[in-house]
C-alpha positions as CSV (number, residue, x, y, z in Angstrom):
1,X,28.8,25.6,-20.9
2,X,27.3,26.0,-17.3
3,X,24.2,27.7,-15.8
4,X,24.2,30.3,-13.7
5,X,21.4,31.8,-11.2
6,X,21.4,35.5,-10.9
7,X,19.7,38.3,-9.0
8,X,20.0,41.9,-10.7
9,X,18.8,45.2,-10.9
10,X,17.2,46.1,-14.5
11,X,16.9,49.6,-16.7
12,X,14.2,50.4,-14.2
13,X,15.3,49.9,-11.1
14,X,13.4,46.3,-10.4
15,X,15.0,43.3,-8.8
16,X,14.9,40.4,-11.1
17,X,16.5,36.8,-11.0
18,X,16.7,34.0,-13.9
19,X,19.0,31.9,-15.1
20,X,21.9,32.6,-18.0
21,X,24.3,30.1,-19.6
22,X,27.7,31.2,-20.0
23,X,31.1,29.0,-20.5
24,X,31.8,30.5,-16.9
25,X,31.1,33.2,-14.0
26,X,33.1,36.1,-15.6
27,X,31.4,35.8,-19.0
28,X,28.2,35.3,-17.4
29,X,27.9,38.5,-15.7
30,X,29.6,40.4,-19.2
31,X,26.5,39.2,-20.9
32,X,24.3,40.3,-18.0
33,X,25.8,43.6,-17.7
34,X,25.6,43.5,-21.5
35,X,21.6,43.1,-21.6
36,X,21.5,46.4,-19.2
37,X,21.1,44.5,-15.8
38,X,23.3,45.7,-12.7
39,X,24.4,42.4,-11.1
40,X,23.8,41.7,-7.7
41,X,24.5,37.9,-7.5
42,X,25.7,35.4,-9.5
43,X,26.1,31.6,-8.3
44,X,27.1,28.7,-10.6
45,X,23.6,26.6,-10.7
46,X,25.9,23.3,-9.5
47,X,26.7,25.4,-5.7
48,X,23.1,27.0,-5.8
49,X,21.6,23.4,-6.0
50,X,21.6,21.4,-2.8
51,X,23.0,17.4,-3.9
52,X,20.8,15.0,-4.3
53,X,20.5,12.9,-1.0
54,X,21.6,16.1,1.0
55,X,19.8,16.6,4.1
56,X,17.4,19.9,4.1
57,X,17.9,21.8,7.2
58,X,14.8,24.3,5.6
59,X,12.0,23.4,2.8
60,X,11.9,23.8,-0.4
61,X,9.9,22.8,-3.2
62,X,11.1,20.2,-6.0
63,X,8.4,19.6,-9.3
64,X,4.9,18.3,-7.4
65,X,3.9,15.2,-9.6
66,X,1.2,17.1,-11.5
67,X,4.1,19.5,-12.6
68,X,6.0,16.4,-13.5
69,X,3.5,14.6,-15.7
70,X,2.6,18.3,-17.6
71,X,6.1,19.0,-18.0
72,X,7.0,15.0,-19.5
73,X,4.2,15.7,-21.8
74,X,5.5,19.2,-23.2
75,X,8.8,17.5,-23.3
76,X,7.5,14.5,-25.2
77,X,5.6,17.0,-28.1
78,X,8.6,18.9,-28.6
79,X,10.6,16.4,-29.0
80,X,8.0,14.8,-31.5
81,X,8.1,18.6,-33.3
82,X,11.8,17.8,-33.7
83,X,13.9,20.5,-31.5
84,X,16.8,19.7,-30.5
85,X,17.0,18.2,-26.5
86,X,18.8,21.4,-25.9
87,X,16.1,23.8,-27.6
88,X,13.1,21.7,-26.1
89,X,14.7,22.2,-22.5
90,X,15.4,25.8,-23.1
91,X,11.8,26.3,-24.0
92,X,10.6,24.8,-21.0
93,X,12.3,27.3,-19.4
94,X,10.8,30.1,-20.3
95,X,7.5,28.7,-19.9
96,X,7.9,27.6,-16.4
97,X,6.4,29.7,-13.7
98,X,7.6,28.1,-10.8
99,X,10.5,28.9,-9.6
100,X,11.6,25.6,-8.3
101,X,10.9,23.7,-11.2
102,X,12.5,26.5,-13.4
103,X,15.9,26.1,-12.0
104,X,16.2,22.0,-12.1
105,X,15.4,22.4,-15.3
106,X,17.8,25.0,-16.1
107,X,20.6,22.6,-14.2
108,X,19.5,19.7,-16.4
109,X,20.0,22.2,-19.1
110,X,23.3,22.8,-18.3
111,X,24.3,19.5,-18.0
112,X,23.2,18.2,-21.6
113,X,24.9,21.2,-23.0
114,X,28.5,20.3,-20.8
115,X,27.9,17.1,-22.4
116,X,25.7,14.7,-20.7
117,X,23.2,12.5,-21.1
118,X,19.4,13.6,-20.6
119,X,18.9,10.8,-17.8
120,X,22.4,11.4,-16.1
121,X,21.6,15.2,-15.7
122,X,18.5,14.2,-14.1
123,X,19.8,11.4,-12.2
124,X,21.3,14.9,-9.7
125,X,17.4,15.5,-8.7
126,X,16.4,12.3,-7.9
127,X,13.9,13.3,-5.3
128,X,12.3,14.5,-7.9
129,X,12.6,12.2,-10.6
130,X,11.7,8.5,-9.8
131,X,14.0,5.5,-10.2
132,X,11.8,4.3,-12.7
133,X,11.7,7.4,-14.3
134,X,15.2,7.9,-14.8
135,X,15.5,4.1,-15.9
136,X,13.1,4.7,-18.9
137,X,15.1,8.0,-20.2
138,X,17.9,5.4,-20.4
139,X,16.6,3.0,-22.4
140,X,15.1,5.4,-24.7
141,X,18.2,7.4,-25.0
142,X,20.1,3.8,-25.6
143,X,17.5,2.7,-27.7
144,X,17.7,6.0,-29.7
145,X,13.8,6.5,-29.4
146,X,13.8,9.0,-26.6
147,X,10.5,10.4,-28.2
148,X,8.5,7.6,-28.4
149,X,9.1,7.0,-24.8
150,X,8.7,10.2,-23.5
151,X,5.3,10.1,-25.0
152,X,4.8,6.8,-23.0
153,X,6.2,8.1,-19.7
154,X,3.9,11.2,-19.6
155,X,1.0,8.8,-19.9
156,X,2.3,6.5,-17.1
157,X,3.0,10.2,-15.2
158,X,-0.3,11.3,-16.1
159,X,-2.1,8.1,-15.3
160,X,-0.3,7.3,-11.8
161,X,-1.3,10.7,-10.6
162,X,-4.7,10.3,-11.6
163,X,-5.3,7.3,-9.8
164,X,-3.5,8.4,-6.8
165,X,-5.7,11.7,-7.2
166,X,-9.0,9.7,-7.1
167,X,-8.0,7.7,-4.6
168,X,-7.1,10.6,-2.2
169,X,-9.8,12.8,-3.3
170,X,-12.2,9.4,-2.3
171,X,-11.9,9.8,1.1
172,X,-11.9,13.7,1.5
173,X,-14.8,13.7,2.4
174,X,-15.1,10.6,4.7
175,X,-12.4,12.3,6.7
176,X,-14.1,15.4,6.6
177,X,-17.4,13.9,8.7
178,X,-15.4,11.7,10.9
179,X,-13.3,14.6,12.1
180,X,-16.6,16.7,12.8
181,X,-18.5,14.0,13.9
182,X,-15.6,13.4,16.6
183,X,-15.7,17.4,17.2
184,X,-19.1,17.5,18.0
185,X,-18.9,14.5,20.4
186,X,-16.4,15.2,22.1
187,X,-17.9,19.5,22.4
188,X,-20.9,17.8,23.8
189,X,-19.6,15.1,26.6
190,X,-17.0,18.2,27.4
191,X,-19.4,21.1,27.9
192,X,-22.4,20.4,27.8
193,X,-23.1,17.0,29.5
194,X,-21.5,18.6,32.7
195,X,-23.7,21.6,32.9
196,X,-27.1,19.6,32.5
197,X,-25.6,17.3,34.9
198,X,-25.3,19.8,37.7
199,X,-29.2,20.1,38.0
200,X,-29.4,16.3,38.3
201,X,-26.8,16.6,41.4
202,X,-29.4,18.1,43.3
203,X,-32.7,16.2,42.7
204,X,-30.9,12.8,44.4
205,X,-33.3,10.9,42.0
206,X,-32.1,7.7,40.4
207,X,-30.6,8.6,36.4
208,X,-31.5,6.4,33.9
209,X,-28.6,4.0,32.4
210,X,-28.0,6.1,29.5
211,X,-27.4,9.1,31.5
212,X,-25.3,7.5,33.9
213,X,-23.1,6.1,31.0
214,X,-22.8,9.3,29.2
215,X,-21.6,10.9,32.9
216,X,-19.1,7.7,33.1
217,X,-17.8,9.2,29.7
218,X,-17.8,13.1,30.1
219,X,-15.8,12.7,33.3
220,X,-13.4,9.9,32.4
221,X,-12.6,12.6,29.1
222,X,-12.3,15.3,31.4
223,X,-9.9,14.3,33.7
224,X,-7.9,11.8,31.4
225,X,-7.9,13.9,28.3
226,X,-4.2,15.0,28.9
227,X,-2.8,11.6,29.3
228,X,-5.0,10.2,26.3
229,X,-3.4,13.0,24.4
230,X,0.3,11.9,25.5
231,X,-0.5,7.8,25.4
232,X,-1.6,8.7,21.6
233,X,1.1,10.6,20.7
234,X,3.2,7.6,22.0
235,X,1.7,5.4,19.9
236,X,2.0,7.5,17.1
237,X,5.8,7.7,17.3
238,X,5.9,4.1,19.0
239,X,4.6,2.8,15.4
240,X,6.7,4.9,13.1
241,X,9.8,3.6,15.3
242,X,8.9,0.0,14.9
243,X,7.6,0.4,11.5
244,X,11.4,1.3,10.8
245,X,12.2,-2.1,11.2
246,X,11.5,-4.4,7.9
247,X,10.3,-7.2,9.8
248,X,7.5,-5.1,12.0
249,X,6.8,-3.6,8.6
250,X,6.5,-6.9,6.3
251,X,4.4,-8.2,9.3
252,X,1.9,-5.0,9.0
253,X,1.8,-4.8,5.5
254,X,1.0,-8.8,5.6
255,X,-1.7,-8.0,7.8
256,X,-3.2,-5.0,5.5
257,X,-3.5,-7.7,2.8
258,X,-5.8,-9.7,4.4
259,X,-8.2,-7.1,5.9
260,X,-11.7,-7.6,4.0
261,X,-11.8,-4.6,2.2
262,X,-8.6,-2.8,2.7
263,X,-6.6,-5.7,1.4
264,X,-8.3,-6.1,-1.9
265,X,-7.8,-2.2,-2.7
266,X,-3.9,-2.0,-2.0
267,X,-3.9,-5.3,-3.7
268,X,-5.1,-3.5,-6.8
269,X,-3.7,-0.4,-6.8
270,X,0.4,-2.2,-6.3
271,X,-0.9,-4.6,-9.0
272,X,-2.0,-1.5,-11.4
273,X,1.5,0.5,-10.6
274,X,3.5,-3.0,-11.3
275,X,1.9,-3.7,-14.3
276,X,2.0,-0.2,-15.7
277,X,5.5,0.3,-14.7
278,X,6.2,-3.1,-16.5
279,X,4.4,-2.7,-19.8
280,X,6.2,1.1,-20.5
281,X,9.8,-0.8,-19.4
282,X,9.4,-4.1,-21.6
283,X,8.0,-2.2,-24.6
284,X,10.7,0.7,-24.4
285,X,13.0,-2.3,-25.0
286,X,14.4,-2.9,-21.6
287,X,14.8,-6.2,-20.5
288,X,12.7,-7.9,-18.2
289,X,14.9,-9.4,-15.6
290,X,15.8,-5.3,-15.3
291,X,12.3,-4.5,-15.6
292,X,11.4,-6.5,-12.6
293,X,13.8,-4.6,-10.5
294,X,12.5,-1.7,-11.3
295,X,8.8,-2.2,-11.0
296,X,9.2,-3.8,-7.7
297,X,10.4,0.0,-6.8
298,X,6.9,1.2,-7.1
299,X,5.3,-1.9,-5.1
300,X,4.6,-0.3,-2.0
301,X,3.2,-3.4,0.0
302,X,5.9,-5.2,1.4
303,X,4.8,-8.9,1.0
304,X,4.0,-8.1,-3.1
305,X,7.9,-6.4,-3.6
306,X,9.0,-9.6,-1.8
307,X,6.7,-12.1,-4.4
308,X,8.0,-9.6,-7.4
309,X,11.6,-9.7,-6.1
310,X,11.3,-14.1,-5.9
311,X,9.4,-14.1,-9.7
312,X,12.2,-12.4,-10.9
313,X,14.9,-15.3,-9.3
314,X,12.4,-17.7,-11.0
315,X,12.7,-15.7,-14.2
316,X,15.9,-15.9,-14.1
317,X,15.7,-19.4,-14.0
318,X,14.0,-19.9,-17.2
319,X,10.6,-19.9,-15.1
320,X,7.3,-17.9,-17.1
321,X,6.7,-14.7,-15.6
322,X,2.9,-15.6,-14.8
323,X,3.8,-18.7,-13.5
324,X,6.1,-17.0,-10.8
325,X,3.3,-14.6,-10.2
326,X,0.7,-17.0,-9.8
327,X,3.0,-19.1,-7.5
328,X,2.7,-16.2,-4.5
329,X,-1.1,-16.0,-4.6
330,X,-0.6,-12.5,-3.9
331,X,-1.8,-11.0,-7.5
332,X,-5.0,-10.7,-9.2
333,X,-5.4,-13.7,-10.7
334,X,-6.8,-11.8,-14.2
335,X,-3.3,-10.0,-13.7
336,X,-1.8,-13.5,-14.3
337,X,-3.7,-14.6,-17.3
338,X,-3.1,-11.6,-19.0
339,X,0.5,-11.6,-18.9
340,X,0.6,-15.7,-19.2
341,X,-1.4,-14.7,-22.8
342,X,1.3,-12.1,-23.4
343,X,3.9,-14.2,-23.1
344,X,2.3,-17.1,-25.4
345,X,1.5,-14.4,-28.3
346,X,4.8,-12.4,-27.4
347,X,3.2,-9.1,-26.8
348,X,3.6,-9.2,-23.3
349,X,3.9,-5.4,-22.9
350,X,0.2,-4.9,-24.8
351,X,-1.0,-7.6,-22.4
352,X,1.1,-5.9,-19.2
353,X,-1.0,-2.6,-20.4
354,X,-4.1,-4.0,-20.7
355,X,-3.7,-5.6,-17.2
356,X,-3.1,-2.0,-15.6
357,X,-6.0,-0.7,-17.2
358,X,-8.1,-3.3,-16.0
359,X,-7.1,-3.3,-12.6
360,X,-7.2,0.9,-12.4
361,X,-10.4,0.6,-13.2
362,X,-11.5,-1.4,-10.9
363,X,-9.7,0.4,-7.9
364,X,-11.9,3.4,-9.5
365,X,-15.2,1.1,-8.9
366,X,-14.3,-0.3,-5.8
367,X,-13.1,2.9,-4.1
368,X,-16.4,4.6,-6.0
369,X,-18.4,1.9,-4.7
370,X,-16.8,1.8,-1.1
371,X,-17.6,5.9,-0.6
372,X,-20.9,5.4,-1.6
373,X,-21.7,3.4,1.4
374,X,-19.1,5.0,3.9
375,X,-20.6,8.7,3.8
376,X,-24.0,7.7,4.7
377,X,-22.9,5.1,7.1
378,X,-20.8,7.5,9.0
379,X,-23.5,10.0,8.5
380,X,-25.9,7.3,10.4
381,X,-23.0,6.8,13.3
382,X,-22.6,10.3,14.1
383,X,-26.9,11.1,14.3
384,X,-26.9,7.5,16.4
385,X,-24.4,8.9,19.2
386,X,-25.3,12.2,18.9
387,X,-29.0,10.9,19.2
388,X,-28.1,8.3,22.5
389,X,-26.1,12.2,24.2
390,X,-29.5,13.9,23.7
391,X,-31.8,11.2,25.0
392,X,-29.4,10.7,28.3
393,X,-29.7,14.4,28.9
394,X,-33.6,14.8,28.3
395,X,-34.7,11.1,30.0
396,X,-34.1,12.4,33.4
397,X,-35.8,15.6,32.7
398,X,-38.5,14.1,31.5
399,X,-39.0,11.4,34.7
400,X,-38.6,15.1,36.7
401,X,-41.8,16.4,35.4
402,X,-43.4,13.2,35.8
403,X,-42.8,13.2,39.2
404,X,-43.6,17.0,39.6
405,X,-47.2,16.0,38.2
């Protein structure tokens, strides 16, 4: 049985589209014509769908990851109520609004009913569903507990948006200031500097240093704002080209991981995804040389997939996982004793869970605790320069009247 995407005219006269299963084309528009809907268009959901790895010539919208986590979750309770995978997708269906979402899952539907597996019908969206993803519907579908993992993937889904979530939403506001406190800069030294300046050009009196530094600015912005605009849209596109290479981007990411502050917070937040990733894989019953390869998947900093990617060799080699960890000096060392205590009691994956919990929380303090002082300190930055603008501009008017009296 196949899906099929339609667009049709109904008893009253109104244009509506869905999708209908049918063994093909001609039966599918017999049952539409059937329900009392005048066909306009009928497409086998296979065509309709763009491949997976096809390049988009226009945009369109796949499942966000909130969408993902909620709809893993109403998987996973289905599942648990004891539908059928065919009746639990089918429901899903109907209760999707979006239409994006609604017709990958209505092409995952067809799939399982022509026969295939839940993960190899996915595995045709996989810009939508992650590698990882996809590898733990296989071991639960080999392991024949797909419901107890689902249940544990929509918590990872869940959790890994959340954190990437309160990390975001962190520095809203951050950005917000900076990009007014660069407005309001620059409006001043652009407009305003200049006119107050034209009364100075006539009073041949000698400006202070301040104003004769903010003058020095305004003018250099004024005439070399085009060209800064092109030299940083060079860079821009200079950086992504060279960050294209692995070698430019291995250096950079080295370098991000011994800043003071950024380097401990992207240390954390790879170490929480690694560890979370690993404790769903190992405890779903996949095995760990496997799981390895997989977590290092969602290891964004280069230099940490490189010392996951070398504990795994070691690993293979009859090495402990925390002592190939611990040998890179790239992890958290309470990461390391965790699992090294996991492996001794042989629940590494409680351990490996434990570990990401830990270590999201403390990307939650450390990001909570690194706001708290940014706002106010760029707060203080932006009333300092805005302060030194005013006090150039009002110095020499002030040395005017003195003279007047």
């Amino acid at each position: 049985m196949a899906a099929f995407h339609y667009k049709a005219f109904d008893g009253g006269g109104h244009e509506v589209q869905g999708i209908v299963d049918a063994d093909n084309l001609r039966l599918a528009r017999q049952q539409l014509r059937a329900s009392g809907y005048t066909v306009l268009e009928a497409l086998p959901l296979a065509q309709d769908e763009e491949p997976a790895g096809a390049k988009r010539w226009r945009f369109q919208r796949g499942i966000s990851a909130a969408e993902l986590g909620m709809i893993t979750r109403q998987l996973a309770t289905l599942l648990e109520a004891g539908l059928p995978l065919e009746q639990a997708l089918h429901a899903l269906i109907e209760q999707t609004e979006e239409e994006s979402a609604h017709r990958i899952l209505a092409g995952i539907r067809a799939e399982v009913l022509g026969g295939s597996s839940l993960a190899k019908s996915m595995e045709r969206y996989r810009s939508v569903f992650p590698e990882v993803y996809l590898a733990l519907i296989r071991a639960g579908e080999s392991s024949g507990e797909l419901v107890a993992v689902m249940q544990r993937l929509a918590d990872y889904t869940e959790s890994r948006y959340a954190l990437r979530q309160k990390v975001g939403l962190a520095f809203v506001y951050p950005a917000i200031v900076t990009v007014v406190a660069l407005t309001v800069v620059t409006g001043l030294l652009v407009y305003v500097v200049p006119q107050v300046v034209g009364v100075f050009e006539h009073t041949k009196q000698a400006l202070p240093l301040p104003t004769r530094v903010v003058i020095f600015v305004s003018n250099a912005l004024k005439m070399a704002w085009p060209y800064l605009l092109v030299l940083a849209a060079s860079a821009w596109a200079g950086a992504r080209m060279l960050l294209k290479q692995e070698t430019a981007r291995l250096a950079w990411h080295a370098h991000l991981l011994r800043a003071p502050v950024l380097g401990r917070l992207l240390r954390s937040i790879n170490s929480a995804r690694m560890a979370s990733t690993l404790s769903i894989l190992v405890g779903s019953g996949v095995p760990l040389l496997a799981a390895l390869h997989e977590a290092g998947q969602v290891v964004t900093n280069l230099p940490m997939r490189r010392a996951l990617e070398d504990a795994a060799l070691k690993v293979r080699e009859g090495v402990g996982l925390s002592r190939a960890l611990g040998a890179s000096g790239l992890f958290p060392p309470i990461l390391v004793h965790l699992i090294s205590s996991g492996e001794s009691s042989g629940k590494l994956d409680t351990m490996l869970e434990r570990a990401a919990v830990q270590q999201e929380r403390e990307v939650s303090t450390f990001v909570s605790a690194l706001t708290a002082l940014l706002e106010p300190a760029l707060i203080l930055a932006m009333g300092v320069i805005v302060l030194f603008i005013v006090l150039a501009i009002l110095m020499p008017i002030i040395d005017m009247n003195q003279m007047v009296r």
